[in-house]
N, C-alpha and C positions, 0 to 999 in steps of 0.2 A: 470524856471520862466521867464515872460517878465518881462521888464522894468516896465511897471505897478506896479505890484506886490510887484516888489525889492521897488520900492518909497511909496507904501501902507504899508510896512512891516516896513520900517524905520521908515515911522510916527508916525506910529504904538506903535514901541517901543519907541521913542522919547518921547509921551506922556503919554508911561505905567511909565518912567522913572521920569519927569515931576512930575508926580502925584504924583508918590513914594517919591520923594525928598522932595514937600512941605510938606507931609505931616509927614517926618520925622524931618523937621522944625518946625513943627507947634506942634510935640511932646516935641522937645527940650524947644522948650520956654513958652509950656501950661502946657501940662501934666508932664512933666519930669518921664516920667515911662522907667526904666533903662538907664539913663540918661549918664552912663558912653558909655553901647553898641552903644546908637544910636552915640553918638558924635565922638566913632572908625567909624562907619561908614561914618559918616560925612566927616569928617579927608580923610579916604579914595577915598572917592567917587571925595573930592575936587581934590587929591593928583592926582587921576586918570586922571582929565579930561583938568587938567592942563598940563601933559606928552603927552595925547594924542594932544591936540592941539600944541603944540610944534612940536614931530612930523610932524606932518599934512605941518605945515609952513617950515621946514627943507625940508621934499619933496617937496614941492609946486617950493622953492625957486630953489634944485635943477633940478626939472622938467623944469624951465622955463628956468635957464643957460643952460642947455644942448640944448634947443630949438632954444636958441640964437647964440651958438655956430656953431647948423647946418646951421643955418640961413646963418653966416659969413661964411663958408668955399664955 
């Protein structure tokens, strides 16, 4: 795949995701139909994306010390 593609495909899923989530909010606090499942998902989903972005900034940080480093030698 090109580059296109890969950032059409992200979007993509970003706002399959997007969707998904409001509208698993919008079940919690209207409909409450199996109110215990959706709120593991919940739970989960937050748990998730909190770890991933942690990550993300753990690399990020050590991406750019290394950079820095080449820089200096």
């Amino acid at each position: 795949m090109d580059e296109g593609k890969k950032k059409l495909n992200k979007r993509i899923g970003a706002l399959v995701l997007l969707i998904l989530f409001v509208i698993l909010i919008v079940n919690i606090t209207v409909f409450q139909f199996y109110i215990e499942i959706s709120l593991g998902i919940y739970v989960l989903i937050l748990v998730f994306f909190l770890f991933s972005n942690i990550t993300k900034k753990d690399n990020n940080e050590n991406e750019t010390s290394e950079k820095e480093n080449t820089i200096d030698e």
